[in-house]
Every structure is written in C-alpha cells, then in structure tokens.
C-alpha positions in Angstrom: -32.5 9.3 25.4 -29.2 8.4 25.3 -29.5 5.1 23.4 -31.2 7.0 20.5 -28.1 8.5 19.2 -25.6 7.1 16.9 -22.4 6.1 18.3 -20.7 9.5 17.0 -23.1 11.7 18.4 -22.9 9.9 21.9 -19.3 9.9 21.5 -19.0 13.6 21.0 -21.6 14.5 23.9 -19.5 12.4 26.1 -16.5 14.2 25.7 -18.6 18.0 25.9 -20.0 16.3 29.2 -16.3 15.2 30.3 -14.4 18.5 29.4 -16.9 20.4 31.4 -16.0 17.8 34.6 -12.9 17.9 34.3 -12.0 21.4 33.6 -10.6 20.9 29.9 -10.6 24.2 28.1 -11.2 23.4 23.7 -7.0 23.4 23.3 -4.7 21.3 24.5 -3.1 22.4 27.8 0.3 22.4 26.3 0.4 23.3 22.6 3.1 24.1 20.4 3.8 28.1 19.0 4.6 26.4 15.5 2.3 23.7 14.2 2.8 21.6 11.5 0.5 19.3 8.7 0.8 15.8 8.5 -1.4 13.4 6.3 -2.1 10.4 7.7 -2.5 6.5 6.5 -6.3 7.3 5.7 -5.4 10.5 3.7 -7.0 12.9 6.1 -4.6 16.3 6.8 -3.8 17.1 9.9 -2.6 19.9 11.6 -0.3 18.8 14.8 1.5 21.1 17.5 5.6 20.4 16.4 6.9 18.3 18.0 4.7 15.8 19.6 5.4 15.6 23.6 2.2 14.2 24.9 0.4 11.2 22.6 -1.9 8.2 23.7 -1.0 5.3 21.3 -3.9 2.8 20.9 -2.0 0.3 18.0 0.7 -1.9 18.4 2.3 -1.2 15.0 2.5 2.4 15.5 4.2 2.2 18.7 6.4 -0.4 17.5 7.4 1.8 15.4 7.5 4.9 18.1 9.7 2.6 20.0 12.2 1.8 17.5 12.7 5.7 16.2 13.1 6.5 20.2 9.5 8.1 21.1 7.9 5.9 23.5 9.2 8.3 26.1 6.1 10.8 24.5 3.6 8.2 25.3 1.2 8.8 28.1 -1.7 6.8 27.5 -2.7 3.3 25.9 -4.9 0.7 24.5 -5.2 -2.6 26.4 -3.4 -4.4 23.3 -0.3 -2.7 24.7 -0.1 -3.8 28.3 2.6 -6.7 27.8 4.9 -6.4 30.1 7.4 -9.0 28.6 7.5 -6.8 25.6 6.0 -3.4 26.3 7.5 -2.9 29.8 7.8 0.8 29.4 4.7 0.9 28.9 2.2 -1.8 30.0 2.5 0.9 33.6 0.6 3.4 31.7 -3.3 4.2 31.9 -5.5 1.6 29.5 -7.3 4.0 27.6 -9.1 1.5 25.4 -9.4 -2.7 26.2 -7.8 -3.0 23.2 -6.7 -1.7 20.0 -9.8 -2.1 18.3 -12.1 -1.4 20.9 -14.0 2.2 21.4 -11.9 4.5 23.3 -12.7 5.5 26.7 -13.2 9.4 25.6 -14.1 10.7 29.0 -10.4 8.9 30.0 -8.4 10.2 27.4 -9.7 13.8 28.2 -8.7 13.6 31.8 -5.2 12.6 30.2 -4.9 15.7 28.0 -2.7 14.8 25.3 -2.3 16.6 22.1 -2.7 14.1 20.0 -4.6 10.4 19.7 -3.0 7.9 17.1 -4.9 5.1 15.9 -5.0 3.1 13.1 -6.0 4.9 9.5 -7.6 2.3 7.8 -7.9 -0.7 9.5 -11.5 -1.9 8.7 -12.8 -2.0 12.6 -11.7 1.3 13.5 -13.2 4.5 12.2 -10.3 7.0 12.7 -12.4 9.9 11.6 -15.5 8.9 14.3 -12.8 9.4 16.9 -11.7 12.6 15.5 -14.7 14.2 15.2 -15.7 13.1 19.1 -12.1 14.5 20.8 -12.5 17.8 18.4 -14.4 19.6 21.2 -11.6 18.9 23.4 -8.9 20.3 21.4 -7.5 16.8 20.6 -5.8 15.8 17.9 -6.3 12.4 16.2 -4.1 10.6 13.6 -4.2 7.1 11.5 -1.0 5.9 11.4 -1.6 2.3 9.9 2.0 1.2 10.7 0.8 -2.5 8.5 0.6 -2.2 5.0 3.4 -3.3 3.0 2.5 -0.5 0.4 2.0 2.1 2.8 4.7 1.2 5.6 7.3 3.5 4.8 5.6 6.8 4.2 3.8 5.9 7.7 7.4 5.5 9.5 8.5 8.7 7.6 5.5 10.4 8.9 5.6 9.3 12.4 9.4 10.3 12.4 8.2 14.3 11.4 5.6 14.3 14.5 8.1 13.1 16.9 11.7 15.6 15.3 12.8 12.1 14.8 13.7 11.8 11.1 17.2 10.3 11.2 16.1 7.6 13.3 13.1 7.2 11.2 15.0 6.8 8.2 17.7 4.5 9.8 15.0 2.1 10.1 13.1 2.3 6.8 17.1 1.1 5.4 17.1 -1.5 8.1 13.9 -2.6 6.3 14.8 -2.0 3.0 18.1 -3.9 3.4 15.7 -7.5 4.5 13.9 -7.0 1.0 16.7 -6.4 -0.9 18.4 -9.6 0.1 15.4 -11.8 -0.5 15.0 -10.1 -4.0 18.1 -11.1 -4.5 18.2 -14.8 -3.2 14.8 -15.3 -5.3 15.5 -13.3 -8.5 15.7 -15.6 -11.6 13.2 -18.5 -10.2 11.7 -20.5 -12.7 8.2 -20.8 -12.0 8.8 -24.5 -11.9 11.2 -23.6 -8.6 8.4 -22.0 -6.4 6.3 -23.7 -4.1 2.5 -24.1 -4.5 1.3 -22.0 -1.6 -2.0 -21.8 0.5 -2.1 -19.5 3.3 -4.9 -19.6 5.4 -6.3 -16.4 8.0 -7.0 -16.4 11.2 -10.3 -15.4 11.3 -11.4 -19.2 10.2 -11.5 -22.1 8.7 -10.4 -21.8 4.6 -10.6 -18.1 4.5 -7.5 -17.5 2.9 -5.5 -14.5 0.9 -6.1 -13.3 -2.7 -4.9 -10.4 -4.8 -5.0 -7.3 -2.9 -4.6 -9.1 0.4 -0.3 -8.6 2.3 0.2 -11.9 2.4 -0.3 -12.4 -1.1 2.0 -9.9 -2.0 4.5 -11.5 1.2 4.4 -14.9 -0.6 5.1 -13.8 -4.0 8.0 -11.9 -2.7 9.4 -14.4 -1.0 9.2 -16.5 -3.9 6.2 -18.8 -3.6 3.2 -19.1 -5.7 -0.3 -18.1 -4.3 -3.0 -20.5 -5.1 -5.7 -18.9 -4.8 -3.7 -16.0 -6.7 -6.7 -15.6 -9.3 -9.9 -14.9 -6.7 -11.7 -11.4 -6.9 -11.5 -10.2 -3.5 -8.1 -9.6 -1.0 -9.8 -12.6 1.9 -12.2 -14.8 0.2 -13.7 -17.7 1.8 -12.9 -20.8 -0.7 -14.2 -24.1 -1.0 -12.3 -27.1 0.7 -12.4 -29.6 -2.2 -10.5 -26.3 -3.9 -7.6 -26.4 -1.4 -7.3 -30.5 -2.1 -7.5 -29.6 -6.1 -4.8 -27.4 -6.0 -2.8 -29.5 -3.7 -0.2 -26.8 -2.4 3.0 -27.9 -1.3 3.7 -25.6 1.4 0.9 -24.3 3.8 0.8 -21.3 6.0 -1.6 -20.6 9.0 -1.6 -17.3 10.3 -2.7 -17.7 13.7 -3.6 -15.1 17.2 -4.3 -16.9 20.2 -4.4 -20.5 19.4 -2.3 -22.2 19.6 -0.1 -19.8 21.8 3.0 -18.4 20.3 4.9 -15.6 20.1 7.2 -13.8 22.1 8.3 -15.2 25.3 7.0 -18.5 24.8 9.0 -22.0 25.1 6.4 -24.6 25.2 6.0 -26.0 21.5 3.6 -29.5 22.3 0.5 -27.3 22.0 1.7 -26.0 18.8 2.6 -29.6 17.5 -0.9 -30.8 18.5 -2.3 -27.4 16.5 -0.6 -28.6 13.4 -1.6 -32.1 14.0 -4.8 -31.5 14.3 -4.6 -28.6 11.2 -3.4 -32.0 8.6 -6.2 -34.3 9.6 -8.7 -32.5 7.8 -10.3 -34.3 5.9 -8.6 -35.1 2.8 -5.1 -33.2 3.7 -3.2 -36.4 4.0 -2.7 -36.5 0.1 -1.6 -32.7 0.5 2.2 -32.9 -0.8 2.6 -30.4 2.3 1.1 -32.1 4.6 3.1 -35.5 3.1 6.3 -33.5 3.5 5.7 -31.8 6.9 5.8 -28.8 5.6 3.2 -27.3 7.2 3.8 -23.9 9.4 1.7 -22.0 11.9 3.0 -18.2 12.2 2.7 -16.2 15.4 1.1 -12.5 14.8 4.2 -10.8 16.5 5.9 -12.0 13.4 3.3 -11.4 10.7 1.4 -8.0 12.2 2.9 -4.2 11.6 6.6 -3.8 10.6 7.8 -7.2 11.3 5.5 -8.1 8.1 9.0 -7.1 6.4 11.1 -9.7 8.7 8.2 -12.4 7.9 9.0 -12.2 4.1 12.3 -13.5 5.2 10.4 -16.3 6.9 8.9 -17.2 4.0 11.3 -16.8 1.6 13.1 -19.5 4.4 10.4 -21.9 3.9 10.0 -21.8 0.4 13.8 -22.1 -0.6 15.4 -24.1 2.2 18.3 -24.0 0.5 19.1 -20.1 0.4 21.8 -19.0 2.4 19.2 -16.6 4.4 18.9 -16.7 8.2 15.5 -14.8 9.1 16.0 -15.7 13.0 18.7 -13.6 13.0 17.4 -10.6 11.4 14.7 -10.8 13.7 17.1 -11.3 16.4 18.7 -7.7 15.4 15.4 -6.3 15.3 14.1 -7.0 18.8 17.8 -6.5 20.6 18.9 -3.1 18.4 15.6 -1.9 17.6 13.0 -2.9 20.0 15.4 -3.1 22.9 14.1 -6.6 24.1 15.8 -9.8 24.7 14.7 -12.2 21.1 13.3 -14.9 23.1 9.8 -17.1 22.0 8.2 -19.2 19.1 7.1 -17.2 16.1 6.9 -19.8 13.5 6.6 -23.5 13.8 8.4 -26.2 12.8 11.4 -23.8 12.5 12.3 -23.2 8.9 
C-alpha cells in the first residue's frame, strides 16, 4: 500500500512509525524554557527553542557559515555532501543523515538523533523545505531553510543563523568581512566605460550552452565585477542558447562553472586534467575565432569557490579576470577566509589558468 502514497505522506508515516520504535515523545528531548521566531530563506516563520544546541545540518553553505560564526560544535548530524574530511574534519565523523545535500533525508535516522532542529536549504529548487517540515512535525522537530547562496539574500541568512546559535557578534563580524571584498571591487570598477568591460559568456554546469541570464548570481557576479553579460537580454535566470549565438556574440572572456569534472577545488594539485578540460572546452566547433579562446582567456571555476558565501570571494575572481590590471589579489582574500574563518589550511585549485 505503501507505494500509493505521495512522498509527504510516506514521509510523515515513517517518522509516526519511527518515533513509536524508538521511544520519541512529540517534543524534542531537550527544549528550551524561552523560544524564539525566526523566518527563514523561504519566508516560512519559525518558532525555535533559544539557543540552538542540537542541529543536523544537511547544506554546505549553511554550515560554512555555522563554522565561521563558531557553531559547528551544535552540529550532531549531517548530509553526505558534508563528509570531507580535508575540509570538514569536525565533522565528516558525524552520522550521514542524508547521501547528500539534495537527497531525501533519512527521517527514521534523524529521529533516533533527536535534534531540535533540521536546517536545509529554503529555496533551492530540488529541496522542498516545507515537505520535510511537515514529515519531522510529529516528532517535535524543527526544520529551517537557511539558503546560505543567494547574493540578495546572503546576509539576512548569516544574520539569522547568528540569532539561532547567541552568535550575533560573530555573525556580524563576517557579514563586514564580506562587505569589505564588495566594497573594494566597487571601487576598483567604478567609472568603467562600457567600452572597458569584457564581453562575457558564462556557461553552467549542468551542460553544454546552458548559460546565466537576468535573475540568475552569476549574472549579477559578472556585472559586479565589471564585465558584460552576453546573454544579459534573455527571459529567464539559466536559458539554454543556441551555439551559433555564443560564436555571434564572440565574448572575450569565458567562464565555466564546473562540479566534478574536471577535478578542482580544495586540496587539489594536479592541474593537467584541467588543462585538457579547457583544451577540449575551445575546440568546439567554431571557438577558435572566439577572441577568448584566441587570447587564452578562458577559465574553469571550482564550486568551492562559486557555491554559498564564497560566491562573495568569486566576485573578486572575476573582477581579477576581467581587469588584469587592478591592483586586487583575490587569492589572498580567499586565503584569509579559509585560515581565519574556516580554520583550514588554503591549499587546492579553484580557478584555472590563475587570474
């Protein structure tokens, strides 16, 4: 009968059938006297025991930021996208609640856990924050969407995150750490002619020529960083153009936001496979009479640089990229970020060829 039901339903009779075997009463085991409200990246209010002691994070941007506030150390519980132990080795020990960030949740595991509180992400178009919500209500659990990604939204998520966890110093220490990176690049960019910015095409990783429009972070990234979007006037935030469009427009600098080819990102050293990516990247057919592919500047961007927060310390990137000539050094920002915030070694490839 089971297979009948929709995946809410068979979520939420899992966790009624899992509270019952493990003995979970409908509140969490350790609640606070004096709750407070929180509203999260998807707008929903919340009502949270103050302050947070016992949370499973399932997305990397949220406990990114977690980490750099100083909350990790209330994390009991994670999504597989989180067991790195180069870069999360606090917490790559902890029990995989989820294979990974994106996945379903194992419900039946995160009762046995008994945290107060589940944070996913809010909006993220392959999670459905308020599906898990309504499954873990039974068991007293709390879920919040803290989206931790959005340029627009990025701040007011850290802010929030630093209320649940009595961390609000902190929380604002860091939201000035990011400020400061986009107040230096609006700076070195401010008063660019529009002849003085680089025809831009960046292109997704989800395939071939789907690329970023209005709406979309990167577009917003590249206009920041002062570089012009060419596919700036399409409908939609990811359309899918055609290739003859890309040749037309001829950028002269070209972005590829990549995942797991070729590999890069933190802790890597090897950059031949990345070389042969972009090799094999400008012999499409027709990119040789790109002026970016003619001037090598062509750049493949790990996702530890261009997912969550770091999306801030990318704009540096490409501000880099676009205006070779500004006295800007993005490696080192990011450098400050992984030693004083993170608390990890900078070490690995993030963008290739280095700007």
């Amino acid at each position: 009968m089971f297979g009948q039901l929709k995946p809410s339903l068979m979520a939420t009779l899992i966790v009624a059938l899992a509270m019952g075997l493990f003995g979970v009463s409908s509140a969490p085991a350790e609640a606070a006297e004096t709750p407070i409200t929180i509203v999260d990246s998807a707008g929903r209010v919340v009502e949270l025991p103050y302050p947070l002691e016992r949370v499973i994070v399932l997305n990397p941007p949220a406990a990114e930021v977690m980490r750099a506030i100083g909350a990790t150390d209330r994390i009991i519980g994670i999504s597989g996208s989180l067991a790195r132990p180069d870069y999360w080795p606090e917490l790559s020990r902890l029990p995989q609640v989820a294979r990974f960030a994106h996945a379903e949740p194992d419900y039946e595991k995160i009762i046995e856990l008994s945290p107060q509180a589940v944070i996913t992400y809010g909006t993220h178009p392959a999670i459905d924050v308020q599906e898990i919500a309504d499954a873990l209500a039974p068991a007293g659990i709390k879920v919040v969407g803290m989206d931790c990604y959005k340029l627009d939204t990025l701040f007011k998520d850290i802010t929030t995150l630093g209320t649940m966890f009595d961390k609000e110093a902190a929380a604002a220490r860091l939201i000035v750490f990011f400020q400061d990176i986009l107040e230096v690049v609006e700076e070195k960019v401010a008063g660019l002619e529009p002849k003085d910015k680089p025809r831009v095409y960046g292109e997704h990783h989800g395939r071939d020529y789907l690329t970023f429009g209005p709406g979309s972070s990167w577009h917003e990234m590249i206009e920041m960083a002062g570089g012009i979007n060419i596919f700036a006037d399409m409908p939609m935030p990811y359309p899918e153009v055609d290739p003859e469009a890309v040749i037309e427009r001829n950028p002269q600098v070209i972005l590829k936001d990549t995942r797991r080819t070729p590999p890069m990102g933190y802790g890597v050293t090897d950059t031949a496979p990345i070389q042969a990516y972009i090799d094999e990247l400008t012999a499409r057919p027709g990119w040789e009479a790109l002026d970016a592919v003619r001037d090598g500047r062509v750049y493949v961007l790990s996702p530890d640089l261009t997912a969550g927060p770091k999306k801030v310390i990318a704009i540096a990137y490409f501000a880099k990229v676009f205006h070779p000539e500004l006295d800007l050094d993005p490696e080192a920002i990011y450098r400050e970020y992984h030693e004083t915030w993170q608390g990890v070694d900078h070490k690995g490839v993030f963008i290739w060829p280095q700007p």
